[in-house]
N, C-alpha and C positions, 0 to 999 in steps of 0.2 A: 686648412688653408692650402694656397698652391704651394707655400712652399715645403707643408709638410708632404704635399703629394708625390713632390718630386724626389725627397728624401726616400721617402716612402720606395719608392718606383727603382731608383737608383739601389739601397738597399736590397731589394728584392731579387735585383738580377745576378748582385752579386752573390747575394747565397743561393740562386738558381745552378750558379756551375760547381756548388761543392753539397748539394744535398742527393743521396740516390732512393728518399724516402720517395712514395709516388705520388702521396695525398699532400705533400709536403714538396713537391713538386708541381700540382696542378694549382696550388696554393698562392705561390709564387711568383705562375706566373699571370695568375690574376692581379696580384699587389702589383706586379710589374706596371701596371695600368692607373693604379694609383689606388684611395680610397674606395671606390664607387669601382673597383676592376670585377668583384665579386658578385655585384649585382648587375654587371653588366652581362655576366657569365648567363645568369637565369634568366635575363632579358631574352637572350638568344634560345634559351630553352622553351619559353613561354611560345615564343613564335614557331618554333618546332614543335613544340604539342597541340597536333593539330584537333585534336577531339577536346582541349582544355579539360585534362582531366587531374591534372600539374601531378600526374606524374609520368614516367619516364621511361622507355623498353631498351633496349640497349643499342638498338638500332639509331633511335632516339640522340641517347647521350652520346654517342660515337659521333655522331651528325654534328651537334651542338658543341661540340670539341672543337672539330674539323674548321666548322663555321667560324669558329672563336679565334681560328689558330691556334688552337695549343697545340705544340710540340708533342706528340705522341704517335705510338703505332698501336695498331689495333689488342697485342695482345697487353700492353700496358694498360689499354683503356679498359679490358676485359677484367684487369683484376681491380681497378681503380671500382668499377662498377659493382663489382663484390663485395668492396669497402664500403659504398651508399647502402645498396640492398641488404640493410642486418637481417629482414627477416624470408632473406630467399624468396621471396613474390616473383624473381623477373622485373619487377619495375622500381623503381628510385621516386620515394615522396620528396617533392621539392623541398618543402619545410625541413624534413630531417637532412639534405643534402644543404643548404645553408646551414643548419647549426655544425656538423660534421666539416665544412668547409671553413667555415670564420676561422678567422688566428684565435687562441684561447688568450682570453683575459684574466687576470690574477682576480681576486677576489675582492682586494681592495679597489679594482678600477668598474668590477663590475656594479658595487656597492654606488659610488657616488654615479654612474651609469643612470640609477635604480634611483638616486635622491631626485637627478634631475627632471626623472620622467614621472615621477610623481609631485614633483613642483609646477610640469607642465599638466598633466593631467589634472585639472581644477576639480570634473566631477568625482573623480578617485572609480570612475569606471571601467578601469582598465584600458582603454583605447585614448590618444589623443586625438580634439577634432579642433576645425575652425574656430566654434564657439572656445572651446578651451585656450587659445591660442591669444583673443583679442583680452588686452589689457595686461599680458606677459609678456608680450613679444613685438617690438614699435615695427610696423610696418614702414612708419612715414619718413624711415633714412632710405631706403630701398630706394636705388637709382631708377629702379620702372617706375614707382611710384612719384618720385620727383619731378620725374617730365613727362607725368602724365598717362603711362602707357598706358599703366595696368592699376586699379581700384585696387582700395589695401584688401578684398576679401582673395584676390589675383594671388597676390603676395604671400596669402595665407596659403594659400592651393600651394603656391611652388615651395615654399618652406617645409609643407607638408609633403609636397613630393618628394624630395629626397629622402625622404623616411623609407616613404611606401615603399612593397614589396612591387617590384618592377612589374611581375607578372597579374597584380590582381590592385589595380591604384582605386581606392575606395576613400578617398580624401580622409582615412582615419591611419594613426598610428598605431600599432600592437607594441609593448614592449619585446616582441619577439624581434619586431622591424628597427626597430629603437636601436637594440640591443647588437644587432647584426651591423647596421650602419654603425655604431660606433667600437666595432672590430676590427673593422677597416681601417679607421682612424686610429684606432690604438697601436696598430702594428706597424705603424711609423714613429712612435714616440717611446723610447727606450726607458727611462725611470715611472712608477707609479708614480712618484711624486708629481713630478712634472705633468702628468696626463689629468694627475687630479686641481693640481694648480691651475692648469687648462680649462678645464672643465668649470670649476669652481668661479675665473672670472669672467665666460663666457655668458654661463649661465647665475653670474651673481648670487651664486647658492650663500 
């Protein structure tokens, strides 16, 4: 919700001026931005990989920094980029630079995380799609939908897009994608309890 955004965002800055970790710094200041700060990060990557090959040369990610605004100088960003590349290639996999990026989730938040997204997943295929979606999820309170804008399959699309991975929108969810967007959101909400209380009457588990 906005308001946990803002918590979120406000929280973020403040541990911004007392952390000297650096992954835990570029961290920060994506949450600064709220939930969705992290995916907007890779947003700007995507557009900087210009051969879409999603991943990343340090040229690259130094760009996509820059772009971003993140507070950085070059040799910060030279070790930061150390910290992506585990297996020394020169270039940064997107996929492994979001899981390495999210804020870590306790076990218990990733669990009901894990119930939800197999409540939505109908076919148990691993991905969430459209089909999956209708008869879980009422489109017909959706303000677009009320006045008309947008057909409930619309509704479905953009439900589904916040999931998606910024750089590759296949109107399907991965619980990889799942899993990352509700990282975001967890790192504004201080007790497991409470996130799974969240969780639990959102999605009427």
């Amino acid at each position: 919700t906005a308001r946990h955004d803002r918590e979120l965002a406000i929280n973020a800055r403040r541990c911004l001026s007392k952390t000297t970790d650096l992954l835990e710094r570029l961290r920060l200041q994506c949450l600064a931005r709220g939930s969705a700060g992290i995916k907007g990060l890779c947003r700007v990557f995507k557009i900087i990989d210009d051969d879409s090959s999603r991943k990343l040369d340090f040229k690259e990610f130094f760009r996509g920094l820059r772009h971003y605004a993140v507070m950085i100088n070059k040799e910060e960003a030279q070790e930061l980029f150390r910290i992506f590349d585990k297996d020394d290639s020169g270039t940064i996999d997107f996929d492994e630079f979001l899981v390495t990026l999210r804020p870590p989730m306790s076990n218990a938040r990733k669990e009901i995380v894990m119930q939800v997204f197999q409540k939505l997943d109908k076919t148990g295929d691993g991905v969430i799609t459209i089909d999956d979606l209708r008869g879980m999820y009422n489109a017909k309170y959706h303000p677009k939908y009320l006045n008309g804008d947008w057909t409930e399959d619309q509704v479905f699309r953009a439900f589904l897009d916040s999931f998606d991975s910024p750089y590759d929108k296949d109107e399907k969810v991965t619980t990889e994608e799942f899993m990352n967007y509700y990282a975001g959101v967890s790192a504004s909400i201080d007790t497991d309890i409470y996130f799974i209380i969240m969780m639990t009457n959102a999605w009427k588990l």
